[in-house]
N, C-alpha and C positions, 0 to 999 in steps of 0.2 A: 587464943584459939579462934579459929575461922572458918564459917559452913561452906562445906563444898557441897557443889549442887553437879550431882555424877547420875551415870544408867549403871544398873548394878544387876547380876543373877545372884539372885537369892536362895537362890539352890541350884542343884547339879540340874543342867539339861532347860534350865528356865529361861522365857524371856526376859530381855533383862525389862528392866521398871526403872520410875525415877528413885532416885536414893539419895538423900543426905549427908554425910558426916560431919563433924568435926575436926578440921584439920589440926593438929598437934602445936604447938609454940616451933618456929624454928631453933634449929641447934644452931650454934657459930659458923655450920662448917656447912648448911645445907640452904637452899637455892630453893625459892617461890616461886610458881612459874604460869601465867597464866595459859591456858593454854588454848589454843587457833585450830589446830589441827590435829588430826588423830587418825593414824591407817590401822587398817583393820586387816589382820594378820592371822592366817591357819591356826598359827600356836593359841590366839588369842580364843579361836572357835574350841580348838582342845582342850584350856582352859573351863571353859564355861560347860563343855561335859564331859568336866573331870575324867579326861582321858589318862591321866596321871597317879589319879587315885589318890592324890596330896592337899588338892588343891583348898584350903578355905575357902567358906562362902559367910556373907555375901564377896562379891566377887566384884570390880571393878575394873575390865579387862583395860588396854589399851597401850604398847608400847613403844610406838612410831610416832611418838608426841614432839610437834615445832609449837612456838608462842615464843610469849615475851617474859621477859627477868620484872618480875613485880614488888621482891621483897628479899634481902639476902640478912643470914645469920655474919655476925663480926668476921671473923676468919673467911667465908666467901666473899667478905665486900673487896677482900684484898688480892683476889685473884684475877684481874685481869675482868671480871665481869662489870656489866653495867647496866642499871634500872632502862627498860626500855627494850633491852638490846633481843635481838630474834637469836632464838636456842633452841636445842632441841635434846630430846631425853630419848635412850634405848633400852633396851634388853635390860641393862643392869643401873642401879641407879645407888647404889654404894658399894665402898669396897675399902679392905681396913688400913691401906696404904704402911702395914709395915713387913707384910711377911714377905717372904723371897720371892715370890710370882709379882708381887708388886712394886717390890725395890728392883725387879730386873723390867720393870714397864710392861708386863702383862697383868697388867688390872681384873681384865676378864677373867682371868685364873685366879683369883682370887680365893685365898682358902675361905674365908668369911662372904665372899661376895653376895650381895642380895638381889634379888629380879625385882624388877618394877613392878608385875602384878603379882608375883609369886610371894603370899605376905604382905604385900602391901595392897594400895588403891592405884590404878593406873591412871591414864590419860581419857577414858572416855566420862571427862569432867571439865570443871570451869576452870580447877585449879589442879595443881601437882606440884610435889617436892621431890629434889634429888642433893644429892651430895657434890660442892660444885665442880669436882674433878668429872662427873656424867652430865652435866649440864657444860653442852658444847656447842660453842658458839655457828650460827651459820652463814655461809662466805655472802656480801652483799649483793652477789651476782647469781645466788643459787635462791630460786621461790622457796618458801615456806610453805606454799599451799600442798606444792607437791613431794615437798625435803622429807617428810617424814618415814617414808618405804627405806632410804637410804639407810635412815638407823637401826634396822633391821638386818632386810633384805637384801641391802648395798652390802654394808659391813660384812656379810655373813660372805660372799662372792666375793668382794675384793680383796679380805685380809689373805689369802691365799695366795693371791701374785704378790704379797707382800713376805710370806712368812718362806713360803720357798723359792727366792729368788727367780721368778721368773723374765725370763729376758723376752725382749721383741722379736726374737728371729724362732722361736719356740712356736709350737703346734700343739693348741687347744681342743679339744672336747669336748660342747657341754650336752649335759644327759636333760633334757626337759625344758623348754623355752615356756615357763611361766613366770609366777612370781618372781622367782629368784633368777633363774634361767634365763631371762629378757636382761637381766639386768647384768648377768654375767657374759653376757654376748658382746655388751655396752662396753664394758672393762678393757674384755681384752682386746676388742677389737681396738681399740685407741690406744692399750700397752704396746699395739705397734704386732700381737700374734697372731699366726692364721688361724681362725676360730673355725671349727666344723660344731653345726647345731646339730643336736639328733633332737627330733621331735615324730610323737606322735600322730599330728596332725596334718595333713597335706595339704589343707587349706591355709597355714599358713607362714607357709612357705616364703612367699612375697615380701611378709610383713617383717617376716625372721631377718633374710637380705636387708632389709634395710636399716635393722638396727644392727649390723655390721657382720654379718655370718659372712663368710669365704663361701662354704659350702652347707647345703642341707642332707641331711639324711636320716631315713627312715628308723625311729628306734626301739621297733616293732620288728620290722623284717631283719633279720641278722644274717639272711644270707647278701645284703648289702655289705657287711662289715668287711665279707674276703678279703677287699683289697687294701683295707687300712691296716691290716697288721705291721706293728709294730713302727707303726706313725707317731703317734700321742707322746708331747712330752710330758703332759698333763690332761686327765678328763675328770671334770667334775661333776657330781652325780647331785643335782640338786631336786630329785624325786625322791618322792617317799615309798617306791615300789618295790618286789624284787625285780632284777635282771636279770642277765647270763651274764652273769660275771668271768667265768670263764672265758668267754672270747670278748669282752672288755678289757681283760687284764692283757691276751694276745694283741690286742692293737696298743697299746702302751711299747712306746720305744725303750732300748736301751736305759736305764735308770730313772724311767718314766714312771709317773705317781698315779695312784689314783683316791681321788679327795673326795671323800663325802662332807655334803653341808646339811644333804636334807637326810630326815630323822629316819631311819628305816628299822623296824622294833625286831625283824626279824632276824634271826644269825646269819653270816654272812659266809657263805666256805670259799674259804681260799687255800690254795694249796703253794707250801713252801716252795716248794718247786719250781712252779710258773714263777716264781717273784727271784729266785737264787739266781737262776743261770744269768739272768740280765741285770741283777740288782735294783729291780725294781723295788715297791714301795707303796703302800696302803694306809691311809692316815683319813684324817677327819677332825674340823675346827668348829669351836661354837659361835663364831664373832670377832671380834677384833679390841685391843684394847684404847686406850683414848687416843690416843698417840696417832694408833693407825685409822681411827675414826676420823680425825683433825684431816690426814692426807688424805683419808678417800673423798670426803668433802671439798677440800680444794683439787682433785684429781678431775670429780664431778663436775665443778664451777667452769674449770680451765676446758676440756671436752663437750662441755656442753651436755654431760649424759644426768639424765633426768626420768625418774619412772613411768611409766606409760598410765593415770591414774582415771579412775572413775570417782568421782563426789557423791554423796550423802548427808545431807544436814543429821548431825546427829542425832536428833530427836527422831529421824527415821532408822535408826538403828537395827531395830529387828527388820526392815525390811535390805538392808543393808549385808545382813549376815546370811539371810534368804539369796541374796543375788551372786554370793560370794560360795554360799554351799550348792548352789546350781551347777556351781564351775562356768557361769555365764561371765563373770568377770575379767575382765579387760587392759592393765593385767593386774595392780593392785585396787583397792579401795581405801577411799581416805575420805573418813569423815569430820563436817568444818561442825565446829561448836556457834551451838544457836542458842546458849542458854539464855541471854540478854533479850 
């Protein structure tokens, strides 16, 4: 066993404090990971005041974890990994590789699957372990400093033009240009599709354009939307708000989807109706499994798309989570480990 030296909430709603543990013996099959970086993630603020209601404490949030391979159990030394090599850990960091969501390559579905802070200690540490099929490798051409949003916030937007074939000649919508939203503009716009941003904000406008939006628009005012009906062959809602879904669903084309990523607690009315006569469609994914983790990383590397990130030494943490619940954030946060 080995002391990890992590920030931890010690109860629901607390700042976190420095924390100690014991890191466990590795198993054969599980990956030591020292860890560089760490983005600091909504879910991870939800976390920390048990918005969930589940959650143990103490609490060591953090699952947007890149570093280095420090220490592998027998059966990991034989996958492809190697002491040194830069990796990075997400959402999930075991899964029991025999049930049918995982023998068909959907690892994320996993009936047994476990969260890297949910249960466990996360990333805002020196150290961290995962099982080496979640410990994935990152392309030599993509930072580390900034790679960690993608294990999240990437995965979470790009397994979507994976899982429903989207083609390049296709016409996107994305609902919220922040965390997720900036980064699903990135996607598609380099899948080759016309991307239309709806964003709340006017000011920024500018900035939207440049990380590849065709068009902007207000998503706020909905007497804008008149002329998009039945445009969209895909809109993805990466807010956690309501909308009028009702004339969201009107601008969806012909067998057009519409995908939520981000968490929205409250019920959703849709009417069978609106979705029959044109065979449209209403879904919503958590992630992506390793597989499609692999390709969005080298889809990232090849494009050049890369999160828009602010830094934090992590020992400024709580100021860190203060900058990020202001909503003054820019567009993720990613804090470098300063335990040394």
């Amino acid at each position: 066993m080995s002391t990890v030296k992590a920030w931890a909430a010690l109860e629901p709603g607390a700042k976190l404090k420095p924390f100690n543990y014991e890191m466990a013996t590795l198993t054969a099959e599980e990956v030591e990971i020292e860890v560089e970086y760490c983005g600091l993630c909504h879910t991870d603020l939800s976390f920390i005041k048990n918005e969930w209601g589940t959650i143990p404490f103490p609490l060591v949030p953090g699952h947007e974890i890149t570093g280095r391979v420090v220490a592998m159990g027998e059966v990991a030394s034989q996958k492809g990994l190697k002491i040194g090599q830069k990796v990075g850990v997400g959402w999930n960091n075991v899964s029991c590789g025999h049930c049918a969501p995982c023998l068909d390559g959907d690892q994320h579905l996993c009936y047994e699957v476990k969260a890297t802070i949910w249960g466990n200690h996360g990333g805002f540490a020196n150290r961290v372990k995962a099982h080496w099929i979640w410990t994935v490798p990152i392309p030599d051409n993509l930072d580390s400093a900034d790679a960690g949003p993608l294990f999240c916030a990437g995965i979470t937007v790009f397994a979507p033009l994976m899982e429903y074939g989207v083609r390049p000649t296709d016409k996107i919508g994305v609902f919220g240009i922040g965390g997720l939203g900036h980064l699903s503009v990135q996607f598609c716009h380099a899948w080759g599709a016309e991307v239309t941003a709806f964003s709340s904000t006017e000011s920024k406008r500018d900035e939207i354009v440049k990380l590849g939006a065709d068009y902007v628009v207000s998503s706020r005012n909905t007497d804008d939307w008149a002329s998009l009906k039945g445009k969209f062959n895909l809109i993805i809602i990466t807010v956690a708000v309501p909308l009028d879904w009702d004339k969201i669903i009107e601008m969806l084309a012909p067998k057009g989807r519409l995908h939520f990523v981000g968490i929205i607690f409250e019920p959703i009315p849709v009417s069978v109706v609106a979705l029959l006569g044109t065979q449209k469609a209403v879904s919503a994914s958590p992630g992506g499994s390793r597989g499609v983790l692999d390709k969005m990383l080298r889809f990232a590397a090849q494009h050049h798309i890369k999160p828009m990130t602010e830094h934090f030494p992590m020992s400024k943490i709580n100021e860190a989570i203060e900058h990020l619940e202001s909503g003054k954030a820019n567009y993720r946060v990613v804090l470098d480990a300063d335990f040394k």
